[in-house]
DRENPA-3360 file (N, C-alpha, C; in nm, 2 decimals, always signed):
BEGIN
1 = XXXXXXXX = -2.51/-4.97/+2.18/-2.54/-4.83/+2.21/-2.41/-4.75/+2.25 ~ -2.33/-4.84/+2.31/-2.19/-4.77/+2.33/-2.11/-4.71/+2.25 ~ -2.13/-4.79/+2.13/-2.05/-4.71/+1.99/-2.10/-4.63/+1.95 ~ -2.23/-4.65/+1.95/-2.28/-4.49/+1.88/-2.26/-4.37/+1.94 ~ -2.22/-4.39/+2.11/-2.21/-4.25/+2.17/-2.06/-4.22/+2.11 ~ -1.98/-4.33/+2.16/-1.80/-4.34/+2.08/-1.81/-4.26/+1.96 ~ -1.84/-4.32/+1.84/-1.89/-4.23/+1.74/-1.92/-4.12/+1.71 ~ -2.01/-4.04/+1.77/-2.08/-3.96/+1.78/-1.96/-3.84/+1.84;
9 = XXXXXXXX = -1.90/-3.90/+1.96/-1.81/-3.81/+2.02/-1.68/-3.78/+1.94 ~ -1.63/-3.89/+1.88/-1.54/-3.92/+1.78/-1.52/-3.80/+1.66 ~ -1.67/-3.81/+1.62/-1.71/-3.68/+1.50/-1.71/-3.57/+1.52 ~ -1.78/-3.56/+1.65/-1.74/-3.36/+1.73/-1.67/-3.36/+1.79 ~ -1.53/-3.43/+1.79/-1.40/-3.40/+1.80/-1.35/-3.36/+1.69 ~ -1.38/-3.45/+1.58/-1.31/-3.42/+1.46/-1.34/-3.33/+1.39 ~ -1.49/-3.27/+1.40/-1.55/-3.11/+1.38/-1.48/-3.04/+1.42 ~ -1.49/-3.04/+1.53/-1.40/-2.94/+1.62/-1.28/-2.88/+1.60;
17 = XXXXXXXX = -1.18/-3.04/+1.58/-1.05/-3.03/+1.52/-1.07/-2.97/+1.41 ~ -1.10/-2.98/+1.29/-1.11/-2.96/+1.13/-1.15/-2.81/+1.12 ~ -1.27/-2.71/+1.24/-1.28/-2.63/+1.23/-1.15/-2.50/+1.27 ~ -1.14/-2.55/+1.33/-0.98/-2.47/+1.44/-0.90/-2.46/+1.33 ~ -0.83/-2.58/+1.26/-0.79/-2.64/+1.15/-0.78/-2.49/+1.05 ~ -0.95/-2.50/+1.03/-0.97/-2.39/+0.92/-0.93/-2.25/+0.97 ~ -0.95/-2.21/+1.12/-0.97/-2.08/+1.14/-0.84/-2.04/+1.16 ~ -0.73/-2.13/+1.21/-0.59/-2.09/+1.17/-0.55/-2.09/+1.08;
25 = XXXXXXXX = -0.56/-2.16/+0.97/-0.56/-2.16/+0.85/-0.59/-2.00/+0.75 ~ -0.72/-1.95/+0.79/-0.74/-1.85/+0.73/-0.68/-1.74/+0.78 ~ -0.65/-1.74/+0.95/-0.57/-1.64/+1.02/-0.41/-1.64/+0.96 ~ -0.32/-1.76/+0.98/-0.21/-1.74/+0.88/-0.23/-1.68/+0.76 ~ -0.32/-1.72/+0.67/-0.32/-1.65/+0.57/-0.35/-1.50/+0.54 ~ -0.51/-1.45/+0.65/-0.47/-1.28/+0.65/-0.35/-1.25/+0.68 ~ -0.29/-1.29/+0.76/-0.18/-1.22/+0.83/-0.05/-1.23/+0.71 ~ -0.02/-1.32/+0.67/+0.08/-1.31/+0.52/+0.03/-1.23/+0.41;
33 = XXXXXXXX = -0.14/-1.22/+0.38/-0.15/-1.12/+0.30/-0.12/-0.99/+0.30 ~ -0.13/-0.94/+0.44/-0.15/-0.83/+0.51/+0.03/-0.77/+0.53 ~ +0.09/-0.86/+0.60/+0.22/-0.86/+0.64/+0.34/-0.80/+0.53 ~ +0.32/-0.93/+0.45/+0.41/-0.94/+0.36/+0.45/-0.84/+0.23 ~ +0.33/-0.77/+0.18/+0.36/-0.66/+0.12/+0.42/-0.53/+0.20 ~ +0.38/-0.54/+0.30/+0.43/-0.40/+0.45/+0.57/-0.42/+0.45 ~ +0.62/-0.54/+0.48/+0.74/-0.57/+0.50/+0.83/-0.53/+0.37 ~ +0.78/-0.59/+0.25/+0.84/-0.55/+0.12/+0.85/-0.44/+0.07;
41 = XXXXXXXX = +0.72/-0.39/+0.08/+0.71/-0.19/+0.04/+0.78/-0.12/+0.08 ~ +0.82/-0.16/+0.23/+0.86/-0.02/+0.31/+0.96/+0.03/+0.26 ~ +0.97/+0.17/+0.28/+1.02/+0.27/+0.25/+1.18/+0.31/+0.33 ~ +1.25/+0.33/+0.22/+1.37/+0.35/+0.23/+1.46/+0.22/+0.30 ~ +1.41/+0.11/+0.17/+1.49/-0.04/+0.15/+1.48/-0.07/+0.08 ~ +1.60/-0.14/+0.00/+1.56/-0.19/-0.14/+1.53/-0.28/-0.19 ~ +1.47/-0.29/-0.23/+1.39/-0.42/-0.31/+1.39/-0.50/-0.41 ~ +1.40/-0.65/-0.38/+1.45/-0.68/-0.51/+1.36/-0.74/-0.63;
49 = XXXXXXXX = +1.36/-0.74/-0.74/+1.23/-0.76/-0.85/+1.17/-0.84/-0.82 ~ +1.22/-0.99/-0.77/+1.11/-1.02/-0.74/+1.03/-1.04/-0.62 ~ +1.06/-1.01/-0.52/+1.03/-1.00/-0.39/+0.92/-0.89/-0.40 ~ +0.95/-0.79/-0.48/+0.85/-0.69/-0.51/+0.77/-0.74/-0.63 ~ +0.74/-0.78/-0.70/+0.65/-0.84/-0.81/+0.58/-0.89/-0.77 ~ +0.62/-1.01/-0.67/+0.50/-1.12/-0.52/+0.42/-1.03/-0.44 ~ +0.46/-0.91/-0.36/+0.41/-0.79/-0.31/+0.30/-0.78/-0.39 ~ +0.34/-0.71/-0.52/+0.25/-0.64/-0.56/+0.13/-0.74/-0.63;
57 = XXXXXXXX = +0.18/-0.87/-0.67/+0.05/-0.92/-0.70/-0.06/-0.96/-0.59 ~ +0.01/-0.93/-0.47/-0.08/-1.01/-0.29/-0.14/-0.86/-0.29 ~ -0.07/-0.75/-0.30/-0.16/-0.65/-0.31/-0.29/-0.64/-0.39 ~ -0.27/-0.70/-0.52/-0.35/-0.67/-0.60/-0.52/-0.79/-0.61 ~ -0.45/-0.86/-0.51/-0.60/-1.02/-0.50/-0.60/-0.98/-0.32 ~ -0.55/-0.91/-0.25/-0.54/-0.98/-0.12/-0.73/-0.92/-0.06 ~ -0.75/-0.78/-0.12/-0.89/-0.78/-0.07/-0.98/-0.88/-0.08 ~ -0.99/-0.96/-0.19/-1.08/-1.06/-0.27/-1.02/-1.15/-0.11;
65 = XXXXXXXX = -0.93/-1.21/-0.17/-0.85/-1.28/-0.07/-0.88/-1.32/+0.06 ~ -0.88/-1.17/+0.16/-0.91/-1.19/+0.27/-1.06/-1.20/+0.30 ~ -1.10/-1.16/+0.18/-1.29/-1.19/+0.24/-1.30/-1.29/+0.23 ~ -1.31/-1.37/+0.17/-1.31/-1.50/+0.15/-1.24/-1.58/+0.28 ~ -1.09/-1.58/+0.34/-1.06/-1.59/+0.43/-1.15/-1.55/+0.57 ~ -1.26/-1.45/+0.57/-1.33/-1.39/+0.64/-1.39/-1.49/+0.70 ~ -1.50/-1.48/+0.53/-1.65/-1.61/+0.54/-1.54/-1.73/+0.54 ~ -1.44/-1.80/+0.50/-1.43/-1.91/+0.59/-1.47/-1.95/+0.73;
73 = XXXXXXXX = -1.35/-1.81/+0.80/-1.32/-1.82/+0.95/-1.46/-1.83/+1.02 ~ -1.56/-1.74/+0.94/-1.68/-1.72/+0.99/-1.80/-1.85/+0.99 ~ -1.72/-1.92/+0.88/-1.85/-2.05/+0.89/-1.77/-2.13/+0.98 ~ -1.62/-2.13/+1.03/-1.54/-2.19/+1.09/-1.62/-2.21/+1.20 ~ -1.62/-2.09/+1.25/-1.68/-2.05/+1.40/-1.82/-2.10/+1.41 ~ -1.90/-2.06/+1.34/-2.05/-2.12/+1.36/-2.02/-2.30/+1.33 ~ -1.98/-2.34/+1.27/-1.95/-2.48/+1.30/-1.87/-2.53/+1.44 ~ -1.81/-2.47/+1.49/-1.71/-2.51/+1.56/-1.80/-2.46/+1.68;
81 = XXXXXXXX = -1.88/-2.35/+1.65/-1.98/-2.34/+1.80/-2.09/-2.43/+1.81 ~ -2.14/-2.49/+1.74/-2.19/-2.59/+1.73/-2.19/-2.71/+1.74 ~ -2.04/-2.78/+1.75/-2.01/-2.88/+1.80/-1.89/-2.90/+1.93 ~ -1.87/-2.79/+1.97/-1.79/-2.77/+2.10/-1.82/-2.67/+2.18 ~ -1.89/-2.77/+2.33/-1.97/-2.74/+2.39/-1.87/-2.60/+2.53 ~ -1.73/-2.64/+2.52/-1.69/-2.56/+2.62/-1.65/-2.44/+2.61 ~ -1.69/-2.32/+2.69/-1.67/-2.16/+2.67/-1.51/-2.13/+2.64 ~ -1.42/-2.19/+2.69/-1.30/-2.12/+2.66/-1.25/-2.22/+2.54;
89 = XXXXXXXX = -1.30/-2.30/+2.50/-1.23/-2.31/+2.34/-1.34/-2.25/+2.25 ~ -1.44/-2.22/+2.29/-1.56/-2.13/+2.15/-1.50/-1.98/+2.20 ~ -1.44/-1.94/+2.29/-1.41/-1.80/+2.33/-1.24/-1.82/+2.20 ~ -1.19/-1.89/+2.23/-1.06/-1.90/+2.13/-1.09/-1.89/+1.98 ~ -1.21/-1.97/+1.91/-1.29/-1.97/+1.84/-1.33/-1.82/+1.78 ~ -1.40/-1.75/+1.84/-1.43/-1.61/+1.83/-1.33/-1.54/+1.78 ~ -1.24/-1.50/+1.91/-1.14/-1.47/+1.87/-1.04/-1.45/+1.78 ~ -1.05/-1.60/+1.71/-0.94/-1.63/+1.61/-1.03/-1.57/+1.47;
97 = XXXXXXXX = -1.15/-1.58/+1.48/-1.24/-1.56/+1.35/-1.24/-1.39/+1.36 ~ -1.24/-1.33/+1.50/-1.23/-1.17/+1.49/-1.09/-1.12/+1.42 ~ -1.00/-1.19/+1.46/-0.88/-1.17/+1.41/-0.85/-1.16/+1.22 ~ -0.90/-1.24/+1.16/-0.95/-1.27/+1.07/-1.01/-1.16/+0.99 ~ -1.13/-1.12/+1.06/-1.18/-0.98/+1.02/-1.12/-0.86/+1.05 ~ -1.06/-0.87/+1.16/-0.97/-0.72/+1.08/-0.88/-0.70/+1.03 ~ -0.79/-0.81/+0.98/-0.71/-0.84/+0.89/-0.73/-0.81/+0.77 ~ -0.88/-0.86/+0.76/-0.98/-0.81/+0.62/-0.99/-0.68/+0.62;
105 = XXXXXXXX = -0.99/-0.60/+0.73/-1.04/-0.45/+0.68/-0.87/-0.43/+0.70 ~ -0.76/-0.43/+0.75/-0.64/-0.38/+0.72/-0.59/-0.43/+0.60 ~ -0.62/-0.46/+0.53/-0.57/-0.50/+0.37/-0.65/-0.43/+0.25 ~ -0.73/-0.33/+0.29/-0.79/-0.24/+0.29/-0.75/-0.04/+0.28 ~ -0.65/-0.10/+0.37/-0.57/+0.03/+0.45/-0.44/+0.04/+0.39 ~ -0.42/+0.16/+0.33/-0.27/+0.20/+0.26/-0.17/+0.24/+0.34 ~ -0.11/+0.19/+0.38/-0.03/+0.28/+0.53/+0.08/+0.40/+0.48 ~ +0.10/+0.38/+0.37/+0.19/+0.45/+0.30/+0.15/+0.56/+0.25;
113 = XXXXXXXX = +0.02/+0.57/+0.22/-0.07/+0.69/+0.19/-0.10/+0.75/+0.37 ~ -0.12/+0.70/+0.45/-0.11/+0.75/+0.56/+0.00/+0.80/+0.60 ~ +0.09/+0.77/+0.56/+0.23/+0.83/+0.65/+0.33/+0.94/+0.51 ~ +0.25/+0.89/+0.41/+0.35/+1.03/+0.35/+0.24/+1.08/+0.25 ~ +0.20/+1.25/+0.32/+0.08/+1.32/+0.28/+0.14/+1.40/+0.10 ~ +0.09/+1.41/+0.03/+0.13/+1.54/-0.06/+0.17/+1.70/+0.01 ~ +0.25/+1.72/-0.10/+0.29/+1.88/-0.03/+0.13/+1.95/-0.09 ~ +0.07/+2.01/-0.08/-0.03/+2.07/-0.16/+0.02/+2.23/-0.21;
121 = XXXXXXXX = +0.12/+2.26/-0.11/+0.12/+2.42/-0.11/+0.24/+2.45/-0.10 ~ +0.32/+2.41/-0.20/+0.47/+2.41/-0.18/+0.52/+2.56/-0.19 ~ +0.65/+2.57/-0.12/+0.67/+2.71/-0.13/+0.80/+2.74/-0.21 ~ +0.84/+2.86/-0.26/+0.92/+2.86/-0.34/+1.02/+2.99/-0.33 ~ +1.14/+2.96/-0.36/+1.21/+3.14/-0.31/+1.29/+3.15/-0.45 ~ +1.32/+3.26/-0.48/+1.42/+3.27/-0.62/+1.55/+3.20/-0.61 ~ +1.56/+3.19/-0.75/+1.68/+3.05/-0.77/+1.82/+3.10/-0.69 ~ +1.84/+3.23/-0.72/+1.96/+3.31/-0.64/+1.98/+3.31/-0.49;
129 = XXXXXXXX = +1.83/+3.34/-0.47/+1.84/+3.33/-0.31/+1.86/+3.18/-0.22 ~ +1.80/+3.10/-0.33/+1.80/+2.93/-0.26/+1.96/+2.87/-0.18 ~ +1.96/+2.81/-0.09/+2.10/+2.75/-0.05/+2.07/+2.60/-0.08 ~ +2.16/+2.55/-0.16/+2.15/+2.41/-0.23/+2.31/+2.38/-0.22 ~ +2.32/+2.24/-0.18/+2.43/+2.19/-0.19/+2.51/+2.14/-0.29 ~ +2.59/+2.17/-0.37/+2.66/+2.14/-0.46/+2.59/+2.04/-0.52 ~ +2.61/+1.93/-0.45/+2.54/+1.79/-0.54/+2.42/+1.78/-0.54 ~ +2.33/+1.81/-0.51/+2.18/+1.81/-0.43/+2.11/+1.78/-0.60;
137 = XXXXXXXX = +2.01/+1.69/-0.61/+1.94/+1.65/-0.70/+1.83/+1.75/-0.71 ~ +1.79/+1.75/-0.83/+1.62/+1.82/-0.78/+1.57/+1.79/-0.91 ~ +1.41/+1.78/-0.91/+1.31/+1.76/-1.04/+1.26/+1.90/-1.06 ~ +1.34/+1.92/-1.19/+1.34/+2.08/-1.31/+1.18/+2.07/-1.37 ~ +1.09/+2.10/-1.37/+0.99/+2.15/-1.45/+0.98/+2.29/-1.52 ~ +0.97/+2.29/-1.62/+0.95/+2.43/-1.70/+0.83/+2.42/-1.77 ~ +0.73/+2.50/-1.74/+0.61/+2.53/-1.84/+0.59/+2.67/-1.92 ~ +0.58/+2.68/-2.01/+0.53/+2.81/-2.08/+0.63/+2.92/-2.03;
145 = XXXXXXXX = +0.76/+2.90/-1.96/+0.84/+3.00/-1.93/+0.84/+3.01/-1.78 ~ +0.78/+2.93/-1.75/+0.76/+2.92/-1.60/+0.84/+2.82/-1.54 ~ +0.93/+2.78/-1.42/+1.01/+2.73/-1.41/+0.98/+2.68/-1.26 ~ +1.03/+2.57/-1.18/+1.07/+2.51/-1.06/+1.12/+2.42/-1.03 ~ +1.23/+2.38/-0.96/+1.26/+2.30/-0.87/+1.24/+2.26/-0.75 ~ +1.21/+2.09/-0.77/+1.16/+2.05/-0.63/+1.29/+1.99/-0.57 ~ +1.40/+1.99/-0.47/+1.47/+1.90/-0.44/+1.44/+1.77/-0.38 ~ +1.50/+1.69/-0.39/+1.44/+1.56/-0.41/+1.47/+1.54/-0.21;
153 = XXXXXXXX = +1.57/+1.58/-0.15/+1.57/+1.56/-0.04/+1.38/+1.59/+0.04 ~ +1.35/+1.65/-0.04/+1.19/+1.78/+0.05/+1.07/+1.64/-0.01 ~ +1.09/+1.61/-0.15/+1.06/+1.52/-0.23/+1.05/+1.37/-0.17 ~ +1.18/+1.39/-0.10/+1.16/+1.19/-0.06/+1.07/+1.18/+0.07 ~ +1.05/+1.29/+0.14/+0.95/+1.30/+0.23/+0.80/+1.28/+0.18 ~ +0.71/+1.37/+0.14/+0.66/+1.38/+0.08/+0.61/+1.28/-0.06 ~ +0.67/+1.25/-0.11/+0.67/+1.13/-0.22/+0.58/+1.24/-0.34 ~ +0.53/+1.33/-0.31/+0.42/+1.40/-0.41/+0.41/+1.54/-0.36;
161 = XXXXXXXX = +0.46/+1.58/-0.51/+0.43/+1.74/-0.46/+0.32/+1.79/-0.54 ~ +0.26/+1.82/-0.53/+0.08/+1.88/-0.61/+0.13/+2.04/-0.64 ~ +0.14/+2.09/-0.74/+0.18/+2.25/-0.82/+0.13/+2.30/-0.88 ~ +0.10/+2.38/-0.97/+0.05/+2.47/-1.07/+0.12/+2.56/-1.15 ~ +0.20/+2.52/-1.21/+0.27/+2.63/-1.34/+0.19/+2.69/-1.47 ~ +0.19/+2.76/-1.45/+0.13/+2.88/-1.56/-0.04/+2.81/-1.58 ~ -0.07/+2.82/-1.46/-0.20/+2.74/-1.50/-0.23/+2.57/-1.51 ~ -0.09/+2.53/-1.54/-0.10/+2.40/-1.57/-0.10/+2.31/-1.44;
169 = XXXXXX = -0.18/+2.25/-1.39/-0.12/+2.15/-1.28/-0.04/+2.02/-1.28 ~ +0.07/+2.01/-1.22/+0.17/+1.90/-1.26/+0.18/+1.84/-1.09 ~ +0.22/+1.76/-1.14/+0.28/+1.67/-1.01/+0.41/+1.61/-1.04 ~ +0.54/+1.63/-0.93/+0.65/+1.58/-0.94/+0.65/+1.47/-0.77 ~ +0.72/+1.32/-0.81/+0.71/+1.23/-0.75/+0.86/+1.17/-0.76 ~ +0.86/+1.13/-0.64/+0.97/+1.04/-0.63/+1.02/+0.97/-0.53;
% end
């Protein structure tokens, strides 16, 4: 009878262990899906092909990705509450599987689209009157006789300028 309790205890340890196991497991992983493109995208650093190539393909699986990471954490947890009876390692438990889920919904979230809006309503003064610096770059559109420059300094803020020449709507980006 003694072994069987041995046993018994032995396996909801090792549940226990194996579940934790998992829920770190899936937490490291949101957090590198999530992380690692942030770090690589950001703006105004440069990047190298392939460091950005890796980015963009973790961007391009990481929603799939972290759900899945989710429902792990989440079967994690209901197993791991299940076989470990004490409140502050099923409270660590929780936690780690909450963590988990909003990792899922921040991979989700473009931060880059949040922090640099389009111009929608750009403004414009004649070419004569403008003060531009000798070197100063700018993106030339001409439609139908209709003409603008956007300088790229107003441009690297913004990333998108939304216009309308002679009717035509264009967008200059950069």
């Amino acid at each position: 009878m003694v072994s069987d309790n041995n046993s018994t205890s032995a396996e909801t340890s090792l549940g226990a262990t194996s579940s934790i196991l998992v829920l770190l497991a899936c937490l490291v992983a949101s957090v590198l899906l999530v992380v690692y493109p942030i770090y690589v995208i950001r703006p105004f650093r440069a990047q190298g092909a392939r460091e950005l190539a890796i980015a963009l393909v973790v961007m391009r699986f990481r929603p799939a990705a972290t759900i899945i990471a989710a429902l792990a954490a989440l079967a994690a947890l209901v197993f791991h509450w299940r076989v470990q009876p004490g409140k502050w390692r099923r409270s660590f438990a929780v936690a780690g599987a909450a963590l988990v889920c909003v990792f899922a919904a921040l991979a989700r979230v473009n931060i880059y689209e949040m922090m640099f809006h389009p111009d929608e309503r750009p403004l414009f003064g004649a070419a004569l009157q403008t003060k531009l610096d000798a070197d100063e770059k700018v993106i030339a559109i001409k439609v139908a006789g209709t003409a603008r420059a956007y300088p790229i300094r107003i441009i690297s803020y913004h990333h998108v300028i939304n216009d309308v020449l002679d009717k035509v709507a264009v967008v200059a980006t950069y």
